[in-house]
Structure formats: structure tokens, C-alpha cells
C-alpha positions, -999 to 999 in steps of 0.1 A, spaced: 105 -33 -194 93 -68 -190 89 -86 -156 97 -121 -159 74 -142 -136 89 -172 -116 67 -174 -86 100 -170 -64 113 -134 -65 83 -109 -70 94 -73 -60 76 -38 -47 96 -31 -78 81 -53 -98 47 -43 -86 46 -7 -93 63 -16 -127 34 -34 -137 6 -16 -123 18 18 -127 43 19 -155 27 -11 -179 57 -29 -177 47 -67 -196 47 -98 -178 60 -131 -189 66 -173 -173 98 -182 -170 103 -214 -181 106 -235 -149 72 -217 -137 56 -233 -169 73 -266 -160 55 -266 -125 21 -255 -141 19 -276 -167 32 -306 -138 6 -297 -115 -23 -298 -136 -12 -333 -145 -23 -342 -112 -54 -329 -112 -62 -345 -145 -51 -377 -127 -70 -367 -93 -102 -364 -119 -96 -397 -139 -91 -418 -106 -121 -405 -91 -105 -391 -58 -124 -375 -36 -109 -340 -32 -120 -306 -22 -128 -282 -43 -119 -300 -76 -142 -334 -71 -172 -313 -45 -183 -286 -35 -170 -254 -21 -172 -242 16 -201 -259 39 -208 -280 4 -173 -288 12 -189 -333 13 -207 -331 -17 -193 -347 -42 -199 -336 -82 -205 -358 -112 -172 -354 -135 -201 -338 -161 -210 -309 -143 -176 -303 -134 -175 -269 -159 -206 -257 -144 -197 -259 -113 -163 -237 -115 -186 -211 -140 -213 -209 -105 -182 -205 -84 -174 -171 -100 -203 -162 -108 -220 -165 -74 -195 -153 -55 -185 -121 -77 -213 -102 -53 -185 -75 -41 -199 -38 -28 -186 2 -34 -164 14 -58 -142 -3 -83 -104 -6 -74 -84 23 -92 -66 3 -122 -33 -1 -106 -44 -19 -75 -72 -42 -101 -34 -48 -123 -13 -58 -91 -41 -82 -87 -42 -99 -110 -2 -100 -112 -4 -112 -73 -22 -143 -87 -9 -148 -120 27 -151 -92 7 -178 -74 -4 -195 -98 28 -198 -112 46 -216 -87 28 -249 -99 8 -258 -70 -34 -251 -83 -37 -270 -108 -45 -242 -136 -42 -244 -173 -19 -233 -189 -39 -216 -214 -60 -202 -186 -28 -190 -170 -15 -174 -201 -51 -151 -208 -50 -141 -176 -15 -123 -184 -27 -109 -218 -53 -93 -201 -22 -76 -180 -1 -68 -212 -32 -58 -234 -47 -33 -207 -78 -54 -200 -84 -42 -162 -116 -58 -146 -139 -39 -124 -132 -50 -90 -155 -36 -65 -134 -29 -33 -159 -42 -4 -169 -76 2 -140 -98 15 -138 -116 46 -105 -123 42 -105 -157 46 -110 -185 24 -90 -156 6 -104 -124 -11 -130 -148 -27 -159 -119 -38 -134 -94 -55 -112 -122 -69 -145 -135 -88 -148 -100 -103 -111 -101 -115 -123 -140 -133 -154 -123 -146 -136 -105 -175 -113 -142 -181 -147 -161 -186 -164 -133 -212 -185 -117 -180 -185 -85 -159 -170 -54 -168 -132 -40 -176 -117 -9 -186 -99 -9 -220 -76 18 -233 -97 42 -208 -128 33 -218 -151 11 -193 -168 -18 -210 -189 -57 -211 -157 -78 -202 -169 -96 -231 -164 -68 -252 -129 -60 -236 -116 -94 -240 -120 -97 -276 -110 -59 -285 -74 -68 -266 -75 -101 -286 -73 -120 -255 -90 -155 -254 -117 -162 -235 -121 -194 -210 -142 -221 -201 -129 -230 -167 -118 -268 -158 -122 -287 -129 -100 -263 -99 -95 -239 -119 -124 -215 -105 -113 -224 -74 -74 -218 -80 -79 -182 -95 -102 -170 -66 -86 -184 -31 -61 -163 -15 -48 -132 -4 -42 -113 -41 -66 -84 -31 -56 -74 3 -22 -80 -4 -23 -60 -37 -38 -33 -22 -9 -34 9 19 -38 -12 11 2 -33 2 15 -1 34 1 12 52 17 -19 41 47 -13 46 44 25 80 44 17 81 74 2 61 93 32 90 82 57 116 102 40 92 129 35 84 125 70 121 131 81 126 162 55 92 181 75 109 170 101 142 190 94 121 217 80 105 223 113 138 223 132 147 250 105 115 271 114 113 264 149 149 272 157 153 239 170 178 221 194 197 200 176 223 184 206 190 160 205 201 146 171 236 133 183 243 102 173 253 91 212 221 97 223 207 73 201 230 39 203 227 43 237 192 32 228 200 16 199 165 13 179 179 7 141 147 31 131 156 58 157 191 58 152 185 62 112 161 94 118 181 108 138 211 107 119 190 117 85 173 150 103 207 157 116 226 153 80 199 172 63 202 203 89 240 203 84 253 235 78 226 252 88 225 286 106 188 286 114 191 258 147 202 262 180 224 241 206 213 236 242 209 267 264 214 291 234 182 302 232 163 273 248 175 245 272 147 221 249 125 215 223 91 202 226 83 164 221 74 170 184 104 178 174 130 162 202 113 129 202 107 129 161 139 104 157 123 83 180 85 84 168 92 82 131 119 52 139 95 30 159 73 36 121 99 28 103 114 -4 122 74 -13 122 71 -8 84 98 -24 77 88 -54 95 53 -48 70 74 -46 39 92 -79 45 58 -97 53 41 -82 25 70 -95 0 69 -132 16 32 -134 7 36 -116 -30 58 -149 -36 35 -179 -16 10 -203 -21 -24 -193 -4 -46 -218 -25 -69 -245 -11 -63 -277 -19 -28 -273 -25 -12 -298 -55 19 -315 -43 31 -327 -81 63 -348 -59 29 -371 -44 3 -365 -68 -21 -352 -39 -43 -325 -32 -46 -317 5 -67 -293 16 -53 -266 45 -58 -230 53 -32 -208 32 -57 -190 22 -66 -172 56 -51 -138 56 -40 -133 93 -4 -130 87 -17 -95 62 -44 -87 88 -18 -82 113 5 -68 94 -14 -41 76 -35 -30 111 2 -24 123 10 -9 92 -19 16 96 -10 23 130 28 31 120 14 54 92 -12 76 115 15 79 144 37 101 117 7 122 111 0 128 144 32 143 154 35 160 125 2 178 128 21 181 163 45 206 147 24 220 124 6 234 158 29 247 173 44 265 141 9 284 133 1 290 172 22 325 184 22 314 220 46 283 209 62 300 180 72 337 186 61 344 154 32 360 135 -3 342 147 -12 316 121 21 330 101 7 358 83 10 396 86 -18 417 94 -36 387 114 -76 396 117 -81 407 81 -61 377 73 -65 342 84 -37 327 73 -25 291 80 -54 289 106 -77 270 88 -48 244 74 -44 236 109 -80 222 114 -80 205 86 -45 189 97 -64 180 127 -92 165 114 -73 138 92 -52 126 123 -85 122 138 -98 100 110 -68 82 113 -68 73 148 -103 59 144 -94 42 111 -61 28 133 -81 6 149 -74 -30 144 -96 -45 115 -75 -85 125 -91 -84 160 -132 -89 143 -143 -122 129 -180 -132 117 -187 -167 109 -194 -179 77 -205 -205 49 -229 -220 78 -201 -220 104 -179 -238 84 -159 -207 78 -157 -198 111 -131 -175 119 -119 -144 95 -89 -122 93 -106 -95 77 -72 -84 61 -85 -66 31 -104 -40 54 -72 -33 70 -56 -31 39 -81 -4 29 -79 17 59 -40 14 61 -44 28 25 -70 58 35 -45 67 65 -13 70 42 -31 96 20 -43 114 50 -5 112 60 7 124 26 -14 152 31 -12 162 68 29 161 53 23 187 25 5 211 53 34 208 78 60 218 47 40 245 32 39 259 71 76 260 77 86 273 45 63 306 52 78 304 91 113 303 79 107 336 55 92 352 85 117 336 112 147 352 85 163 328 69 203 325 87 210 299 59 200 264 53 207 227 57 222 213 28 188 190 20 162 215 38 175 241 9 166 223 -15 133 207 1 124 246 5 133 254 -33 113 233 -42 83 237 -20 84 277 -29 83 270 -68 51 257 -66 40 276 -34 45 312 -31 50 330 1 17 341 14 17 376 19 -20 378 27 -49 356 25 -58 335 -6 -75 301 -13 -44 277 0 -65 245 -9 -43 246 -47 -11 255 -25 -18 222 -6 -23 206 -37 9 221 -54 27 204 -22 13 175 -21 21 167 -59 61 168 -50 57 144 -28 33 117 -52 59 130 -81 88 122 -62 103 155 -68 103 168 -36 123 133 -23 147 136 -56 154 172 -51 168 166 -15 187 133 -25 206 148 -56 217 178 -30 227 160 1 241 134 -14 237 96 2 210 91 27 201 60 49 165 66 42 
């Protein structure tokens, strides 16, 4: 597969085609026509003598100092280099790869003044596996992800470190093992490759991926739950739901419902009970307001893959550079402290149900759904450490967008701090993905206890799967592999598949 680059129509698609599956990268033609265009105008902007930021001065408070044409190369090399200063642990390789795609998508829509030949070893680094280590602290997120985008250029400009064909290395050495050429950076060109959103963005958009994913799962525990709880479905109608007509809500509720159908294991009103509890009669509602809110994530997220967030920005049409503040992250910053919140509000009620399936006084079944209870523990301990990640999550919920520090001597003086909400939006989805795996191991063992009646045509399935990998517990043994075993249908996108191929079309 090769993704073909215009700067215009960048997908989630695209992204995890890259980044996960090594799909190449290649310029269309048009984005090579407004590269090679706008670093006419910087050549011109250069010869002329202008006076403009960041490509004829300084950076940041230096923003008035103005830098003889001869020292131009030195002082795009001191860019990077003084500013790769990032903190903590490298990126894994797929985020460090959507990255640098991000940029290489920027810069392609012809307004930073790059090489082309700059341009074009920054994508053989992509389609020869040259990965730089990106530390992932260290961004203010404004003037753009500047100290992890300088360790992407390390590599570019023979410096740093990268991985290559598994092995972590001297960029150096990486660059000239791939065959890729190494750069001297131009006038802008430091500048062009390190201001904007790429990192925070990058790191947003395979969380948002995989987001995705967790709100079907989220639907399917869902379902599961009714399955184990007896539940009441007359909640699921579909008139109860246009009457409040939330697109989210209304979709949930007609999923759960279409995945139950047939099913011989719920209950209508006043058969056994007049109504469920919150976690499961208010699920269409919870996991729709998530979904209408990452929705509204995905489409922001998918704007910024395809904009310009450079500083100065090269209008080829007038030949100017004018400088502006594209860069600043606060449309991401917003949008991924929502996204976060969206993500941790699904945990929390399903840990909700997860509760209230391992505690007898709400279940009617065996305490912590295992026989002999005392000798064995059972699901006890699952519970707790359900709990505890929905307690991370609600501290890590809170809004990253809402702090600012000033910066480059008050110059830079107000932040979106986007990347950090990008990072905690990404630690909450795993927490999600696991607290999910807990609540689906738990009703599979309370629907063999309950007696299975029969099944929903995509709960059946959902359970098949879930018991190939995790037996029935019959008494206590180390359930942290179980967990495991759950969790990896849901990253493999078995679980998902499994349900989709059996019930047929579903509005996830």
C-alpha cells in the first residue's frame, strides 16, 4: 500500500497505515508544485533582504534580531539542536512515524518554505524504517511541539538517535544504513520542520483510532451485562430515545438493543424487576454523550492532520511571509481534554457494572462469581483493580488546556499545553481498554452461573470468543493472563470482527 501525500485529504486511515502497517508515503504532484513554489519565495525573501521572522532573525524573544545571510545555516543547525532538550521515554515507533508523516503533510501543502530535497529525506526515513527517538515530555504546546519535533530533525541532520530494523542507533548511523541523505538545513527550514502541532496531534489521532474501537467494545460489555444481569430491556426502545433525540444516544441504544436480539436471558418491565440500575438503563445515554463528544474529536483532529500550523506562513500568490499563531495548539488542547473526559466516563460506568455483577447483594448470584466463596476469591480482586484505573482516570481527566506558563521571556506567553492532554487522553484509553476486558471476562462467568436461556445474536458470539481464550473459572487461579487473553481481542480486533460478521450491519 502506498499513501499518496497531498496535504489536502490525510486520513485516521492513512495514519494507522503508515505507522502501524509500513504502508510508503509518496508527493503527489501538485504538493511538489507548491513546495518547490514556496521556497521560491523564500529564496527571494533572502536575496531582497526582507526582514522576516524566523527566516532573516531570530527565533522566539530573539524574534528583532536580525542574522547576517552567512550564518544563516548555523543558525537553523542551533535551532534544533538547542531546542531538542525533550524529557521521559521515547514515543513507541508508531506515534514517532505519524509524526513525522503529520509534518511531512504540512509541509506539503507549500506554505514553509522547505526543500525539496529536505522534504523528500524526511519521507525516506518513513519508507526505510529510520524512526528517531522522540522523548515524550517537554512541549508547551505552543509555538508548536517545538522540543520533540527537534528530536524528530536530529536524525534528518546526521544527529540524535533512531531505531533501524529494531535496532536503536547514532541517527547518523541510521541515516546512512537506510541510504537516506543527510541535510544541511537552509534558511526556514529548521524553523518549518519544528513549528506546529505534529506531536500532540500524532499522538491524538492513534489514541483516537483506537478510541474508536473501545466504543463498540463499550456497547458489546454493555449487552453482555444486560445478558448477565437479566436486564430490562423496554429501556432500549427506540421511542424512548428520539424523544430525546441525542444522535449518540439514540445509536447505543439501538446497537445494545440489536445485539441482545433474540435473546432469552433479559427481562421486560415488571417481569422480574420494574428497573435496572443507572449502569445499565442509562448506558445508551452515557456511552452516546462519548460518542457524540468523540466524534466531535475525530473531526477536529482530521482538520488539523491536513492544516498549516507553521510560523511565518509563505503565501507563494504575494510572495510574503507573515508571521501569526497557527502554531498554538488550543483547538487540540480542547479537544483532546474533552476527548479524555469522554474516554474515562465509559470506564467509569462500566466498572459501574462490573460492581454490581461481582457484588451478591446487587446480583443474586455467587459473591465475587465463584463457587465455594472463602477458599476462593474469585473476581474480587478484578474489581479493585477496575476501581483503581477509573480513579486514575478521573485525576488524569482533568483539563491539561486550562494551565499556561509563560515563556521565551514573556514573549511566549500563553500555552495550550495540548501534547500533555494528548498524553493523558492516551493513558486513560488503555485504562478504558482494560477496565472493558474486566467487565467482559465478569459477565461471561455470571452468564454460566446465571444459566444461559440463549443468547443475543452478537453477545453469542462476543461470549465465544471471550471463553476461547478465557475459561470458566471454576476456582481460584492467577486471572491477571485471563485479563490479558481479553484484552488482546479487543487490541486484535477479533473480539469487534467476531460480533460484526454475526450480527450483521451495525451503526457503530
Amino acid at each position: 500500500m502506498k499513501v499518496i501525500i497531498t496535504g489536502e485529504n490525510l486520513t485516521l486511515e492513512d495514519v494507522v497505515a503508515v505507522a502501524r502497517h509500513g504502508a510508503e508515503v509518496e508527493l503527489s504532484d501538485k504538493a511538489r508544485e507548491n513546495v518547490l513554489r514556496s521556497r521560491k519565495v523564500v529564496d527571494e525573501i533572502i536575496d531582497e533582504k526582507r526582514v522576516v521572522y524566523g527566516v532573516t532573525t531570530g527565533f522566539g524573544s530573539f524574534c528583532n534580531t536580525v542574522i547576517p545571510t552567512e550564518e544563516s545555516k548555523k543558525l537553523q543547525k542551533n535551532l534544533i539542536i538547542t531546542h531538542a532538550v525533550g524529557a521521559g521515554d521515547p514515543f513507541p515507533e508508531d506515534v514517532a512515524r505519524t509524526i513525522m508523516l503529520l509534518r511531512v503533510n504540512n509541509l506539503a501543502k507549500g506554505f514553509s518554505g522547505i526543500r525539496m530535497e529536505t522534504l523528500e529525506s524526511l519521507i525516506g526515513m518513513i519508507n526505510k524504517g529510520v524512526t528517531p527517538v522522540i522523548p515524550e515530555k517537554g512541549s508547551l504546546g505552543a509555538s508548536g511541539d517545538l522540543a520533540p519535533l527537534s528530536h524528530m530533525v536530529l536524525p534528518l541532520i546526521g544527529l540524535g538517535e533512531a531505531w533501524y530494523k529494531g535496532e536503536k542507533m547514532s541517527g547518523e548511523e541510521a541515516m546512512k544504513k537506510a541510504g537516506v541523505p543527510i541535510i544541511e538545513l537552509t534558511e526556514k527550514e529548521g524553523l518549518a520542520l519544528i513549528n506546529g502541532t505534529q506531536v500532540m496531534n500524532a499522538v491524538g489521532a492513534l489514541t483516537m483510532y483506537d478510541a474508536l474501537n473501545l466504543v463498540k467494545v463499550s456497547d458489546i460489555a454493555t449487552a453482555l451485562s444486560f445478558e448477565a444481569q437479566r436486564g430490562v430491556i423496554d429501556a432500549l426502545q427506540p421511542r424512548m430515545h428520539t424523544v430525546r433525540p441525542h444522535k449518540g444516544q439514540i445509536d447505543s441504544a439501538a446497537i445494545i438493543a440489536h445485539l441482545l436480539e433474540g435473546s432469552k436471558n433479559v427481562t421486560h418491565q415488571a417481569e422480574i424487576k420494574v428497573q435496572d440500575a443507572y449502569a445499565l438503563r442509562c448506558a445508551p445515554q452515557v456511552h452516546g454523550a462519548s460518542k457524540d463528544a468523540i466524534n466531535y474529536v475525530k473531526e477536529q483532529i482530521e482538520i488539523e492532520m491536513n492544516s498549516v500550523t507553521d510560523n511565518p506562513i509563505i503565501f507563494a500568490d504575494t510572495k510574503e511571509g507573515i508571521s501569526g499563531g497557527n502554531f498554538h495548539g488550543q483547538p487540540m488542547a480542547l479537544s483532546f481534554d474533552f476527548l479524555g473526559i469522554a474516554l474515562s466516563e465509559l470506564a467509569n460506568i462500566s466498572e459501574r457494572r462490573l460492581e454490581r455483577l461481582v457484588n451478591p447483594a446487587l446480583s443474586g448470584l455467587p459473591a465475587f462469581l465463584v463457587e465455594n466463596g472463602g477458599v476462593n476469591s474469585g473476581f474480587m480482586i478484578v474489581q479493585y483493580s477496575a476501581a483503581s484505573l477509573v480513579s486514575e482516570n478521573k485525576v488524569l481527566a482533568h483539563p491539561a488546556s486550562v494551565d499556561s506558563i509563560p515563556s521565551s521571556a514573556n514573549q511566549e506567553d500563553h500555552v495550550s499545553m495540548g501534547t500533555i492532554a494528548a498524553r493523558k487522553a492516551n493513558t486513560i484509553m488503555k485504562n478504558l481498554r482494560r477496565v472493558l476486558s474486566m467487565e467482559i471476562m465478569c459477565a461471561c462467568q455470571a452468564i454460566d452461573l446465571r444459566g444461559d436461556k440463549g443468547m443475543g445474536i452478537g453477545t453469542k458470539p462476543a461470549y465465544e470468543v471471550i471463553r476461547k481464550v478465557c475459561p470458566h473459572l471454576d476456582c481460584d487461579r492467577p486471572l491477571y493472563g485471563d485479563i490479558n487473553n481479553c484484552e488482546n481481542t479487543i487490541i486484535d480486533g477479533i473480539l469487534v470482527n467476531a460480533v460484526e460478521k454475526a450480527a450483521g450491519e451495525i451503526n457503530f
